[in-house]
N, CA and C atoms as a LAMMPS dump frame, in Angstrom:
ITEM: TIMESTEP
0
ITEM: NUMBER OF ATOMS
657
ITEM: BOX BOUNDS ff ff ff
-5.0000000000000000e+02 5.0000000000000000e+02
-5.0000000000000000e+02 5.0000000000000000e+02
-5.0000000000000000e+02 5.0000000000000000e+02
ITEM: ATOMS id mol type element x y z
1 1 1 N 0.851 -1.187 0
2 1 2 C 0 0 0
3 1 3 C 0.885 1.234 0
4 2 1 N 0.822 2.246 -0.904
5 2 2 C 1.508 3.302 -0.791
6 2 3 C 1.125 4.2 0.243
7 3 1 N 2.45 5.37 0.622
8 3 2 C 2.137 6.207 1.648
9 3 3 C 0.819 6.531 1.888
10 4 1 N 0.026 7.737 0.792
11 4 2 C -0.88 8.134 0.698
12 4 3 C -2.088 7.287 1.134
13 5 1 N -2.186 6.463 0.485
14 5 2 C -3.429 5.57 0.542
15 5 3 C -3.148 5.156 2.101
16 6 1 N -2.479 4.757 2.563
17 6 2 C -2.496 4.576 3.807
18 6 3 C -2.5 5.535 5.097
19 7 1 N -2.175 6.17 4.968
20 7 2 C -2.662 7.832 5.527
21 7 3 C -3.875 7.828 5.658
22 8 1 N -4.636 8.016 4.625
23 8 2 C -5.687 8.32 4.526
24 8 3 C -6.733 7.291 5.287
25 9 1 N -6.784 5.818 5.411
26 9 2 C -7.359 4.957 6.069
27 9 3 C -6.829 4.654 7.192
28 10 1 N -5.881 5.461 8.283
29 10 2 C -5.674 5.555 9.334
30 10 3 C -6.461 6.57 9.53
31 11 1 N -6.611 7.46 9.06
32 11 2 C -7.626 8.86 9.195
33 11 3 C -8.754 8.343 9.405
34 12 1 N -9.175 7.675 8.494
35 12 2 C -10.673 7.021 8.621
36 12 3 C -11.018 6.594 9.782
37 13 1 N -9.903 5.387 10.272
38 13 2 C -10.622 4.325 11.109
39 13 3 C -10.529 5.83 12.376
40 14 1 N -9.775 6.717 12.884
41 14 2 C -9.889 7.575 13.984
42 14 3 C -11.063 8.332 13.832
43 15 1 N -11.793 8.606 12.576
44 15 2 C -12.946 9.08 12.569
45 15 3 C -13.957 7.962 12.915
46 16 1 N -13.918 7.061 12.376
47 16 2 C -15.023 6.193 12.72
48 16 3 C -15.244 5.368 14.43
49 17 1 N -13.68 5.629 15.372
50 17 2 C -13.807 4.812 16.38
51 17 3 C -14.1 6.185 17.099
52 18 1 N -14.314 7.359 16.625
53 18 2 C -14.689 8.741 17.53
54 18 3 C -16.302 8.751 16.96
55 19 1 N -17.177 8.384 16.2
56 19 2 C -18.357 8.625 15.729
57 19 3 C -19.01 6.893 16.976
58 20 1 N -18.372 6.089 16.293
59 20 2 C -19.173 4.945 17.597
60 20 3 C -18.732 5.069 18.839
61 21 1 N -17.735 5.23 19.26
62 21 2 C -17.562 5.786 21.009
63 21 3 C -16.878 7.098 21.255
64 22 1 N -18.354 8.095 20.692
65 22 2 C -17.982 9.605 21.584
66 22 3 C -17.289 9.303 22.807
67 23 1 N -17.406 8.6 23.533
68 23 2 C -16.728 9.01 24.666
69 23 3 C -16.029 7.498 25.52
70 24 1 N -15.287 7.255 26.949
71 24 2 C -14.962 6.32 27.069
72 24 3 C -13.953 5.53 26.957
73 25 1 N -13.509 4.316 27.576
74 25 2 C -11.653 4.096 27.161
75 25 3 C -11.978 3.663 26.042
76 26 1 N -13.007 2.674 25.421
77 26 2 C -13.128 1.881 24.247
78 26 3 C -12.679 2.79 23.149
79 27 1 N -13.35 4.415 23.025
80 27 2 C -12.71 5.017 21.993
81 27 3 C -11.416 5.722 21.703
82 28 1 N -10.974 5.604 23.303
83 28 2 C -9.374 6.169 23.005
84 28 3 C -9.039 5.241 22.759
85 29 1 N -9.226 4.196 23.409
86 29 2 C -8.1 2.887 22.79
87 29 3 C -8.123 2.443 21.371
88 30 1 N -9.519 2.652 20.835
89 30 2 C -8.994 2.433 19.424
90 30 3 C -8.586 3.56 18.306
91 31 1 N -8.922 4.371 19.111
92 31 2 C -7.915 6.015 18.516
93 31 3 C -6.396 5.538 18.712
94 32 1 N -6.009 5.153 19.505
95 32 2 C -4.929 5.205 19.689
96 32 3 C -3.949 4.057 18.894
97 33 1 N -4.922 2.974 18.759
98 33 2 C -4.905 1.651 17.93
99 33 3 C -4.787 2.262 16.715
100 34 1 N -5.314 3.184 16.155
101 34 2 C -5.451 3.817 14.38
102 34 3 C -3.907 4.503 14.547
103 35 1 N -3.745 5.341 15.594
104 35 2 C -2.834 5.999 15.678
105 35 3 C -1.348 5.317 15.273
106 36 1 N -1.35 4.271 16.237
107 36 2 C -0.069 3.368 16.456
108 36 3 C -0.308 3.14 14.487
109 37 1 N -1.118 2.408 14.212
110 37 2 C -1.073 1.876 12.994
111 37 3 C -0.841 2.822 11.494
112 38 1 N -0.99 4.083 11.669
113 38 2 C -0.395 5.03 10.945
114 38 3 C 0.843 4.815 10.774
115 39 1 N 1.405 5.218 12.017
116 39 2 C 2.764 5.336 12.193
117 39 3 C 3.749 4.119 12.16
118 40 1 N 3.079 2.918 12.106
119 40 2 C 3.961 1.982 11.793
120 40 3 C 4.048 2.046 9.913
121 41 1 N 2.503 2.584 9.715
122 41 2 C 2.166 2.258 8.081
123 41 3 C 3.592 3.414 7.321
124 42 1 N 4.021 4.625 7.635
125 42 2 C 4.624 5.552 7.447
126 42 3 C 6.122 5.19 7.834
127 43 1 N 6.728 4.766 6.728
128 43 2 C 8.308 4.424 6.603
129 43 3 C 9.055 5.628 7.123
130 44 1 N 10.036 5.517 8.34
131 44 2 C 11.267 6.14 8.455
132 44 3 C 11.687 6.81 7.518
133 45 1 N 11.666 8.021 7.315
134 45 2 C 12.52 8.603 6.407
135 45 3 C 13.894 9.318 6.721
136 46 1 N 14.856 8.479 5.569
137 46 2 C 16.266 8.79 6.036
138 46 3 C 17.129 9.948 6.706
139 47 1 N 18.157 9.876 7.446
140 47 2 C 18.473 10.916 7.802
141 47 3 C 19.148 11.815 6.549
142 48 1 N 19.207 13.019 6.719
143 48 2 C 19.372 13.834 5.229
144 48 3 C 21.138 13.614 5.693
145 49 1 N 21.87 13.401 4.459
146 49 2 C 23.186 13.429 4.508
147 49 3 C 23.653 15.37 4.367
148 50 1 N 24.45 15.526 5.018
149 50 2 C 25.048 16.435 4.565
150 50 3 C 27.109 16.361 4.484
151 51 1 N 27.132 16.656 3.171
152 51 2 C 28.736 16.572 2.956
153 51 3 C 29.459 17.576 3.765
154 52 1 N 30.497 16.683 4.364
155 52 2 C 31.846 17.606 5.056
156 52 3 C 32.332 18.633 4.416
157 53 1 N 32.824 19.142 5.14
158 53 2 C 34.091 20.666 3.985
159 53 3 C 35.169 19.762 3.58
160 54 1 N 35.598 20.473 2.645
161 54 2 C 36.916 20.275 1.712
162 54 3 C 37.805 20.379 2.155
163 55 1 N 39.245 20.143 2.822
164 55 2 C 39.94 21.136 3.257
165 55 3 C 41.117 20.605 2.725
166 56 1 N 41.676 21.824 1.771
167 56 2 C 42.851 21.508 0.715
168 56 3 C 44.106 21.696 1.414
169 57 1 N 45.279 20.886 1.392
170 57 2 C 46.353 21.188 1.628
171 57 3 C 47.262 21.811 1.138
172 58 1 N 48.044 22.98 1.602
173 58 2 C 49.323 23.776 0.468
174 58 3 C 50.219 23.183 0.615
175 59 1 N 50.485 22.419 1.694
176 59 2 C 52.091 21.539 1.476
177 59 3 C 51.768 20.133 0.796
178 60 1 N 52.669 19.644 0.255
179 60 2 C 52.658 18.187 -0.128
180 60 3 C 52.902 17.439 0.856
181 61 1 N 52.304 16.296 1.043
182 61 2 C 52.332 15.66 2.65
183 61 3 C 53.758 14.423 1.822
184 62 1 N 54.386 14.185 2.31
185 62 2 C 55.588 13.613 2.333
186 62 3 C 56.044 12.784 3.752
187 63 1 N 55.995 11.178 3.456
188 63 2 C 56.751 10.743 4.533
189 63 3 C 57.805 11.36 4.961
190 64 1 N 58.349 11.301 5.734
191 64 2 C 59.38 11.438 6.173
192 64 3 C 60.864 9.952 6.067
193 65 1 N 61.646 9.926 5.4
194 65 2 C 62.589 9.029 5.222
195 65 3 C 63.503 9.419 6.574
196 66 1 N 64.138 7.711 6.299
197 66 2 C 65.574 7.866 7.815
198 66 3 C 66.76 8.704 6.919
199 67 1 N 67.371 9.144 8.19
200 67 2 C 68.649 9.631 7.41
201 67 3 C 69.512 8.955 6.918
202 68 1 N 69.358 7.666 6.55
203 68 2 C 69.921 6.802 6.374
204 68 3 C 69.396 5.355 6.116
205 69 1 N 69.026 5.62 5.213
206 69 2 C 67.691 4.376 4.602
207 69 3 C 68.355 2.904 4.447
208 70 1 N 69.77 2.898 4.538
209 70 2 C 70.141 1.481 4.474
210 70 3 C 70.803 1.177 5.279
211 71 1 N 70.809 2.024 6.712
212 71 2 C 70.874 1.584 8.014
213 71 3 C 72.119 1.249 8.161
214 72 1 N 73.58 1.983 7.043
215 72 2 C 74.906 2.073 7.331
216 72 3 C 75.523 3.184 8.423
217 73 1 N 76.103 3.294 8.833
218 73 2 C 76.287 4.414 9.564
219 73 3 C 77.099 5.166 8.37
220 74 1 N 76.944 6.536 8.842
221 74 2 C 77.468 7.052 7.973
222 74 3 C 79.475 7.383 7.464
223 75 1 N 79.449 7.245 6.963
224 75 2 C 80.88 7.445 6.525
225 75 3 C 81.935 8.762 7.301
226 76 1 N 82.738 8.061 8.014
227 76 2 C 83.424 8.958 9.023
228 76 3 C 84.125 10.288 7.855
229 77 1 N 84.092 11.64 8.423
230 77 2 C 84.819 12.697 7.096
231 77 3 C 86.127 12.546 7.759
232 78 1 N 86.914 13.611 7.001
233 78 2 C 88.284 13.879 6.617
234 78 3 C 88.565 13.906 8.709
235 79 1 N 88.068 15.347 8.838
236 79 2 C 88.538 15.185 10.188
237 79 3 C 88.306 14.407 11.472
238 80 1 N 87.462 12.854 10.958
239 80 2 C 87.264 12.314 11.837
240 80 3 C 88.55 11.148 12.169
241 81 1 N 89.106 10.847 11.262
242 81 2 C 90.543 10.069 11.182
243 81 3 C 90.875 9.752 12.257
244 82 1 N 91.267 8.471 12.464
245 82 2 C 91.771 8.107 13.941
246 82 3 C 93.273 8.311 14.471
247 83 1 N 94.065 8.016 12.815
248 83 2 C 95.398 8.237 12.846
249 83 3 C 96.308 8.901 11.503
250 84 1 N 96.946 8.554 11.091
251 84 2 C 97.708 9.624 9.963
252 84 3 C 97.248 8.138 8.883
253 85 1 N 97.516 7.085 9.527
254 85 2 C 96.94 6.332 8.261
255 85 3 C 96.252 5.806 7.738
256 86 1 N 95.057 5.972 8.916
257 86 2 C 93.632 6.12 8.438
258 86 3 C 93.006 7.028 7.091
259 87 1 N 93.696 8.157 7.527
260 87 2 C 93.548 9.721 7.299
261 87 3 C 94.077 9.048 5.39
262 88 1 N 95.392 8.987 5.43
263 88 2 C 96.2 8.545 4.121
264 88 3 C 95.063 7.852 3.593
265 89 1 N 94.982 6.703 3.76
266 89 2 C 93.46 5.65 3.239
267 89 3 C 92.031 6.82 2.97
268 90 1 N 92.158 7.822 3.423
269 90 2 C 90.783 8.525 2.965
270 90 3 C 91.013 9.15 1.673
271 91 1 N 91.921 9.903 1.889
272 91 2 C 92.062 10.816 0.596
273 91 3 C 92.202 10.21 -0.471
274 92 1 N 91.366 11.057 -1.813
275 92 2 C 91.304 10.591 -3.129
276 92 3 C 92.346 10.98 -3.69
277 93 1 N 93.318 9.738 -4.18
278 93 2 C 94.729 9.887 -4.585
279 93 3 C 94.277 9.852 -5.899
280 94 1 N 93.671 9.759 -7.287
281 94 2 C 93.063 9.43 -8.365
282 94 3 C 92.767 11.071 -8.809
283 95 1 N 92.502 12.174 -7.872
284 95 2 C 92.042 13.611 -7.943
285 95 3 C 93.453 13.966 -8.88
286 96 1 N 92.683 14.935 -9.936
287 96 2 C 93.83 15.784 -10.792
288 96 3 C 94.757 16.801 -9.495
289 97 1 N 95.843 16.767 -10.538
290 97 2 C 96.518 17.669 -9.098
291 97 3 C 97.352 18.512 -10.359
292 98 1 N 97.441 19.867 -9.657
293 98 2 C 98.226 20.773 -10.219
294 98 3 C 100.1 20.69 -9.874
295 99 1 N 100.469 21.883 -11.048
296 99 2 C 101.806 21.326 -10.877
297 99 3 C 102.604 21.299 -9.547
298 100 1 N 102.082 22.482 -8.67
299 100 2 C 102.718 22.394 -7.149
300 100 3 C 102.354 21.597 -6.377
301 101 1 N 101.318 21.059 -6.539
302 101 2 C 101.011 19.875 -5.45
303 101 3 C 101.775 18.527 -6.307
304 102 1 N 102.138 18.351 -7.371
305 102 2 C 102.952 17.62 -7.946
306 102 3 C 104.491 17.592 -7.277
307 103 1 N 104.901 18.961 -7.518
308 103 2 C 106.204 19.102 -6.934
309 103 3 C 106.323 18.842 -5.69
310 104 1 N 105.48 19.032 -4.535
311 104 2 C 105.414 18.441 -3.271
312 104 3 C 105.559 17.034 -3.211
313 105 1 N 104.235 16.386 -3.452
314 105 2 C 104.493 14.72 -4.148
315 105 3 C 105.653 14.307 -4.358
316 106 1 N 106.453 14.276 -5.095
317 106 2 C 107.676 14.336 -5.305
318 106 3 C 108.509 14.471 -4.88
319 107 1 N 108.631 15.606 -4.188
320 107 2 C 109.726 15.814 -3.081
321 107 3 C 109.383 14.779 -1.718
322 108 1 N 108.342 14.43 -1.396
323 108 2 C 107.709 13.331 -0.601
324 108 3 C 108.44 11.904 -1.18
325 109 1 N 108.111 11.472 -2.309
326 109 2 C 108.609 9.884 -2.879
327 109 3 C 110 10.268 -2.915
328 110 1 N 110.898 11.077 -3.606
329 110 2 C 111.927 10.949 -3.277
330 110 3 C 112.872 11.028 -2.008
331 111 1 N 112.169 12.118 -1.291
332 111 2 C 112.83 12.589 -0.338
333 111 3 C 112.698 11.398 0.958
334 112 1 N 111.747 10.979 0.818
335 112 2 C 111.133 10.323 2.475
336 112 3 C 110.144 8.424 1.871
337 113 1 N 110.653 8.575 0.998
338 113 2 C 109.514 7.154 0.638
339 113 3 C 109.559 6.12 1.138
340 114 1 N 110.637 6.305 1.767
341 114 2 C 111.419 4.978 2.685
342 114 3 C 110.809 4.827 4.021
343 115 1 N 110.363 6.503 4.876
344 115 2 C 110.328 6.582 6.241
345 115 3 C 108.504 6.475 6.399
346 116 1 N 108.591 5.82 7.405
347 116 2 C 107.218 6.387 8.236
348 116 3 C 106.329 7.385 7.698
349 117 1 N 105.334 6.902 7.785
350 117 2 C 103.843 8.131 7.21
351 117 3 C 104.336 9.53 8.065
352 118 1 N 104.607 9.719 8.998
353 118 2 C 105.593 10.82 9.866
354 118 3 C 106.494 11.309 9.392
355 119 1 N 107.306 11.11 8.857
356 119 2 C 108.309 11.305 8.439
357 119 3 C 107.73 12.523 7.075
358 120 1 N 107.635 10.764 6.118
359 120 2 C 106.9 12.04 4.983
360 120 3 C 106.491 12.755 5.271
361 121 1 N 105.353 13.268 6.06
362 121 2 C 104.556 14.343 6.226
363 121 3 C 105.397 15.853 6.646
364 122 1 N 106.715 14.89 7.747
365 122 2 C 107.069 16.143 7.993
366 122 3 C 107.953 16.662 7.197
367 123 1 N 108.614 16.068 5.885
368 123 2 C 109.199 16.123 4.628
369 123 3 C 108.374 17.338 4.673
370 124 1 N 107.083 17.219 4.085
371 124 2 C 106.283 17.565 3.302
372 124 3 C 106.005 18.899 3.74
373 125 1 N 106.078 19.314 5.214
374 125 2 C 105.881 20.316 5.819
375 125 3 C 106.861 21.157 5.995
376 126 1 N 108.439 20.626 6.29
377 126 2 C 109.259 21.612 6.132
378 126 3 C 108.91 22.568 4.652
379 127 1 N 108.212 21.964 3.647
380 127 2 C 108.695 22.48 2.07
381 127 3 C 107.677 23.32 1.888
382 128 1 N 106.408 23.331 2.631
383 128 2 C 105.208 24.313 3.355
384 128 3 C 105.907 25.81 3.823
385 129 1 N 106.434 25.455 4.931
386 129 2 C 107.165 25.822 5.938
387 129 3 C 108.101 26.755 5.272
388 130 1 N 108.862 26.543 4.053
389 130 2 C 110.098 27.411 3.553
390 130 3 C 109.034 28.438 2.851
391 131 1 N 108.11 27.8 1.694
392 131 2 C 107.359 29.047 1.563
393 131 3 C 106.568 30.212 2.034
394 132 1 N 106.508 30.253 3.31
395 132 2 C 106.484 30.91 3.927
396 132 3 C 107.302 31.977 4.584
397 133 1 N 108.682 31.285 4.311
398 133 2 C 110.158 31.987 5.135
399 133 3 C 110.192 32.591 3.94
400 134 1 N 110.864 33.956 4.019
401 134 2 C 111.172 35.008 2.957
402 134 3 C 112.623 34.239 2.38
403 135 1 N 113.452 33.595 2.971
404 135 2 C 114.436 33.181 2.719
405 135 3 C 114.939 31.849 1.348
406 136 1 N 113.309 31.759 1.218
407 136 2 C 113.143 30.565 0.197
408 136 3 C 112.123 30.783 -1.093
409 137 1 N 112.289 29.859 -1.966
410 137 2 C 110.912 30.32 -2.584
411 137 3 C 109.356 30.203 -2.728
412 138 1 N 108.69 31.074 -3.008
413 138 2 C 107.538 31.068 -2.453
414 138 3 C 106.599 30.062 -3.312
415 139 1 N 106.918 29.272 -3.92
416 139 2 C 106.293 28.116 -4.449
417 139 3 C 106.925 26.796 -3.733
418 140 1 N 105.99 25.74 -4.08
419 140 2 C 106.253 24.399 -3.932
420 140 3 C 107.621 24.106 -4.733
421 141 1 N 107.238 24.165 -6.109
422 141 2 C 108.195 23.555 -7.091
423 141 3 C 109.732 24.368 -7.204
424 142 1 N 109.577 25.94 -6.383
425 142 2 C 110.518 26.934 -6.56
426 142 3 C 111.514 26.492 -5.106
427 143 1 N 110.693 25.744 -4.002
428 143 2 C 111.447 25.363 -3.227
429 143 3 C 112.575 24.234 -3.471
430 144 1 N 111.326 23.14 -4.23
431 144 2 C 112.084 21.855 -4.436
432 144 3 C 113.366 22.076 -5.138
433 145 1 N 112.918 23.412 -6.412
434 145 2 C 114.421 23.008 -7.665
435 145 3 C 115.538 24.333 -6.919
436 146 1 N 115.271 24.546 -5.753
437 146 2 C 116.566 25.233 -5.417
438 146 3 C 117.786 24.852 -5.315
439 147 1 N 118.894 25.283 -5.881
440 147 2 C 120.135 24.706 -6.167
441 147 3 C 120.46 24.392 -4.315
442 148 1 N 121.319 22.858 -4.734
443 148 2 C 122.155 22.384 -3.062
444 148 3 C 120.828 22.107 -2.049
445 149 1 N 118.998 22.146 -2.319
446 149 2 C 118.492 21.852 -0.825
447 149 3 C 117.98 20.04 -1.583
448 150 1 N 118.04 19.406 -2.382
449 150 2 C 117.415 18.719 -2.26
450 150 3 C 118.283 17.384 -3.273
451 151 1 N 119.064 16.211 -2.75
452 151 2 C 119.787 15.902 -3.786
453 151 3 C 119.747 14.887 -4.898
454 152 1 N 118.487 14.777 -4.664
455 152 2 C 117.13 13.591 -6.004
456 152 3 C 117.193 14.547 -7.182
457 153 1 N 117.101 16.185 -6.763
458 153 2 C 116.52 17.029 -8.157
459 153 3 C 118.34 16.829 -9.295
460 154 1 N 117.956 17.024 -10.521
461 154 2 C 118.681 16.355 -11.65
462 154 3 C 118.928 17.941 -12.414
463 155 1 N 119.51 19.099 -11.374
464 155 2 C 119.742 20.183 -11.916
465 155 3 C 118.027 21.15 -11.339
466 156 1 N 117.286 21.23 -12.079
467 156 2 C 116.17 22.122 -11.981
468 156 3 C 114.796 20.756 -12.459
469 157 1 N 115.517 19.789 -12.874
470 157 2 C 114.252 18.782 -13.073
471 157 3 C 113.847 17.932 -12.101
472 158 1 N 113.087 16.975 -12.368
473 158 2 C 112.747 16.002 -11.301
474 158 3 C 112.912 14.908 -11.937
475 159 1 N 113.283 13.78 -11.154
476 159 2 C 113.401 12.448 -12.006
477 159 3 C 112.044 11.69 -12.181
478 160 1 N 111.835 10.975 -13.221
479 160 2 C 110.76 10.457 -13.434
480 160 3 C 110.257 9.701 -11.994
481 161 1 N 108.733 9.662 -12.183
482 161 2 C 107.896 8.89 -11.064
483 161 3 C 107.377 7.684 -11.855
484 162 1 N 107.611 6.546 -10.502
485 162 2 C 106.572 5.302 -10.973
486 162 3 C 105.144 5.626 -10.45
487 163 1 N 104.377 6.239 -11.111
488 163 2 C 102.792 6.78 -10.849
489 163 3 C 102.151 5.469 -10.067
490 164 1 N 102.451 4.183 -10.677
491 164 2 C 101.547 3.431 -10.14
492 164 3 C 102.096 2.761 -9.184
493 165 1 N 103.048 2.779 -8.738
494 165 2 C 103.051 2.566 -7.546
495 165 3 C 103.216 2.918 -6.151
496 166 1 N 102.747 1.765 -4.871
497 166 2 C 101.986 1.85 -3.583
498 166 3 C 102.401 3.768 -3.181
499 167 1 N 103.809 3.063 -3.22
500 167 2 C 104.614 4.636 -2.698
501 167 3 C 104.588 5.989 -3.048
502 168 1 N 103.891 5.837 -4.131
503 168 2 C 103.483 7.259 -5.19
504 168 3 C 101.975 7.461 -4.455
505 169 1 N 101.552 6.748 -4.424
506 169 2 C 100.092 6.88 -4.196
507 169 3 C 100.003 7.328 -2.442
508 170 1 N 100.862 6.787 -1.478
509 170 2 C 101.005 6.975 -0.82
510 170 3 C 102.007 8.702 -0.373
511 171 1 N 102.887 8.898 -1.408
512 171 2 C 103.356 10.617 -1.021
513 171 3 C 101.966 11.234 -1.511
514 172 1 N 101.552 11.175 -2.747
515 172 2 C 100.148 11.933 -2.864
516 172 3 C 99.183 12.033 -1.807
517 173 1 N 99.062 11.237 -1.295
518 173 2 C 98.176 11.253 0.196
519 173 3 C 98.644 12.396 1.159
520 174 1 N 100.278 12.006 1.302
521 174 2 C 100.595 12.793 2.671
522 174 3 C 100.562 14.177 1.943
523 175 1 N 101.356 14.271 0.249
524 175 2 C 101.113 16.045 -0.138
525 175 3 C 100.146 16.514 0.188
526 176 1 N 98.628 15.761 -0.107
527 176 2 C 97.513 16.596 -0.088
528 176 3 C 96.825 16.515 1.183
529 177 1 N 97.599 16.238 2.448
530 177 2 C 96.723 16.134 3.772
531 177 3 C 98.19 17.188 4.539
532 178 1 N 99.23 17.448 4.046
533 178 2 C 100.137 18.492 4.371
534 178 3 C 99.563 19.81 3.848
535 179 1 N 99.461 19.977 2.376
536 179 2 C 98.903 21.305 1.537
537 179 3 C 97.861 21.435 2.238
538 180 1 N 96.715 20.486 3.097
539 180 2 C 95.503 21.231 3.073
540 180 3 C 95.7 21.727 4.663
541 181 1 N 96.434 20.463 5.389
542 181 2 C 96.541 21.341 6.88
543 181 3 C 95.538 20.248 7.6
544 182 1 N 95.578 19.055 6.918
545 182 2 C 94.531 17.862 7.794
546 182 3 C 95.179 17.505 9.16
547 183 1 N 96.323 17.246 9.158
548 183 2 C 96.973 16.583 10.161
549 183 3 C 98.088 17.25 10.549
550 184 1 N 98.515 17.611 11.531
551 184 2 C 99.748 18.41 12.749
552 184 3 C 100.684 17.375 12.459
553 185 1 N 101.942 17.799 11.853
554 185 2 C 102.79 16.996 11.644
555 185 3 C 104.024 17.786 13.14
556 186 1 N 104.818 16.302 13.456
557 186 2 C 106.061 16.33 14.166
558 186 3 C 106.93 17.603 14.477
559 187 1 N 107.317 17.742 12.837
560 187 2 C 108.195 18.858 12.662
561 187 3 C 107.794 20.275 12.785
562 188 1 N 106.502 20.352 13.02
563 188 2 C 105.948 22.046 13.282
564 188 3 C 106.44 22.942 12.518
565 189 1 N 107.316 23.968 12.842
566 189 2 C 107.387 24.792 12.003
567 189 3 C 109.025 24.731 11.665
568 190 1 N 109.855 23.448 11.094
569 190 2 C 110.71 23.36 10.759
570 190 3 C 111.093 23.695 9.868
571 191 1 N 112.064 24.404 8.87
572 191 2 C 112.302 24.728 7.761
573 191 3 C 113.73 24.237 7.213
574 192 1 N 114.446 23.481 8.032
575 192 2 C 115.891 22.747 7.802
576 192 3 C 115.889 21.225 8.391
577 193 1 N 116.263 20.568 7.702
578 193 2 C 116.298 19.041 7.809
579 193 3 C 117.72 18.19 7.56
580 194 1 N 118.052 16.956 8.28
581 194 2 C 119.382 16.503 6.979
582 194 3 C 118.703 14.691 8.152
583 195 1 N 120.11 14.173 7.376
584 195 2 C 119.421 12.387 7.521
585 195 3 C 120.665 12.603 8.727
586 196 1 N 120.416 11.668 9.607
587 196 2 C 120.946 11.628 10.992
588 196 3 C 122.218 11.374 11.101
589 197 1 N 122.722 10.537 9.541
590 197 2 C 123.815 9.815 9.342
591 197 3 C 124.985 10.571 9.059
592 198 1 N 124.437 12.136 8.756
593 198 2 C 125.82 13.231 8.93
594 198 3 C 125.435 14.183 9.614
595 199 1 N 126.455 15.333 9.593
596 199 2 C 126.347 16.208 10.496
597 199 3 C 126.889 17.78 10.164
598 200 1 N 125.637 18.038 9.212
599 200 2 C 126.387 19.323 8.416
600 200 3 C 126.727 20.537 9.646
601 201 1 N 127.236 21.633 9.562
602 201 2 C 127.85 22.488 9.766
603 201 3 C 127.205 23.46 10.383
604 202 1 N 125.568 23.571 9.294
605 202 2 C 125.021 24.528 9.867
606 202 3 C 124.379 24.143 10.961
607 203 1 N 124.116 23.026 10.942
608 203 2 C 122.966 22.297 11.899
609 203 3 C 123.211 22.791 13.791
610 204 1 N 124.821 23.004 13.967
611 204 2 C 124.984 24.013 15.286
612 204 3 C 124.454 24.965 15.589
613 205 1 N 123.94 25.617 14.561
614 205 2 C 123.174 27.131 14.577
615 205 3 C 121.922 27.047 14.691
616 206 1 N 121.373 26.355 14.64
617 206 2 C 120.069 25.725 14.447
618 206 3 C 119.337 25.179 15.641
619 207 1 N 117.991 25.285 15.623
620 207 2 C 117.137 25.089 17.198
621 207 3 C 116.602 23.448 16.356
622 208 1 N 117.042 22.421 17.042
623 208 2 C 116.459 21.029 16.628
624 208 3 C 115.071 21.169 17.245
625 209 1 N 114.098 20.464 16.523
626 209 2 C 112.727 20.342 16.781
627 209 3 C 112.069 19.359 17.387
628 210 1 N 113.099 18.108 16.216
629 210 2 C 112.465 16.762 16.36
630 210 3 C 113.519 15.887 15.409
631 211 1 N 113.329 14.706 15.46
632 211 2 C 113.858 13.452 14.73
633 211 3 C 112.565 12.44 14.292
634 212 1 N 112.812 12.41 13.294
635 212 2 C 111.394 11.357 13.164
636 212 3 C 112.194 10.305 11.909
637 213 1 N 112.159 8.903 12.621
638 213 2 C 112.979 7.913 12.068
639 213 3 C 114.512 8.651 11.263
640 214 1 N 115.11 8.699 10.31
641 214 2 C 116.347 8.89 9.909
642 214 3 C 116.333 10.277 9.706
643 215 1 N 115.435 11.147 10.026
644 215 2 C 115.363 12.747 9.645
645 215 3 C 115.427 13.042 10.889
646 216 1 N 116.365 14.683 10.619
647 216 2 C 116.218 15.483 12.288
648 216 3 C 116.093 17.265 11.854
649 217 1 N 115.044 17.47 12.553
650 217 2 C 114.307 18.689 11.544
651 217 3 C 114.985 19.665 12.955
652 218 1 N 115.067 20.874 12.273
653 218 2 C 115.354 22.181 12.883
654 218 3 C 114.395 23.507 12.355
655 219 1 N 115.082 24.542 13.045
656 219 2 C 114.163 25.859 12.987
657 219 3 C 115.382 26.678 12.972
């Protein structure tokens, strides 16, 4: 039975149980009987939906990643080095190098290739060290080819290098952790050196610093 039609014959029967009992429980009760029966006849009607607000975002929502997504720790830097040959093992020996950091190199494999990562370094630092002294020249390569300081150089040249090997790769390390100032070498601010096994002349005049394996550095 549709709404309407049924409406309407709940209406009825409340008129008709008020026309046979004007008065009395008999006619409320079946007033009330029509009543109930309306309202069961009359379907629930749904609750009205109403849609939420919109609410747009201006940022892009983005997980958040680890700092470190494959859960390596991260790679210790330059100045975290535990020792000088840790430090050596970091640096990229494969990096182009210009001609003064060449001439350093060099003066490293020849001069010290034999001694202790110490040693070299402090090779490497006296030749720092002179460019700085007005008394020398103010390049790398102007130090090395000075006549009488160095006795590998072949006049003003240098003798050929074996590039590929350990020991080459290894002065390149100490040149470029001396040039940059990574590591405090022995000799501090030495600017005169000789091998232990003689005993030049000037070396009386001279404030000794240090000895590091067959070298004994002064100021």
């Amino acid at each position: 039975m549709r709404r309407k039609t049924t409406t309407i014959a709940a209406i009825a029967a409340v008129g008709i149980a008020t026309m046979l009992f004007p008065s009395g429980r008999d006619a409320a009760a079946l007033a009330q009987a029509a009543t109930d029966q309306l309202t069961a006849a009359v379907p629930a009607q749904p609750a009205e939906l109403v849609p939420q607000a919109i609410t747009f975002v201006s940022e892009p929502v983005v997980q958040s990643l680890p700092a470190d997504a494959s859960g390596d720790a991260p790679s210790p830097t330059l100045t975290e080095a535990g020792s000088l040959s840790e430090l050596v093992g970091m640096i990229d020996t494969a990096a182009p190098m210009d001609e003064q950091l060449r001439c350093l190199a060099g003066a490293v494999y020849f001069e010290a290739r034999g001694e202790p990562l110490a040693g070299q370094l402090a090779v490497a630092q006296v030749i720092i060290n002179r460019t700085e002294d007005g008394r020398f020249a103010r390049s790398y390569c102007g130090v090395v080819a000075q006549p009488g300081q160095f006795s590998f150089m072949r006049g003003s040249r240098m003798p050929q290098v074996r590039e590929g090997s350990p020991a080459w790769t290894r002065a390149v390390a100490v040149a470029q952790i001396a040039h940059r100032g990574l590591w405090e070498s022995e000799a501090g601010n030495a600017v005169f050196f000789h091998a232990r096994y003689v005993n030049p002349g000037w070396s009386q005049t001279k404030t000794r610093l240090a000895q590091i394996d067959t070298h004994i550095f002064y100021r």
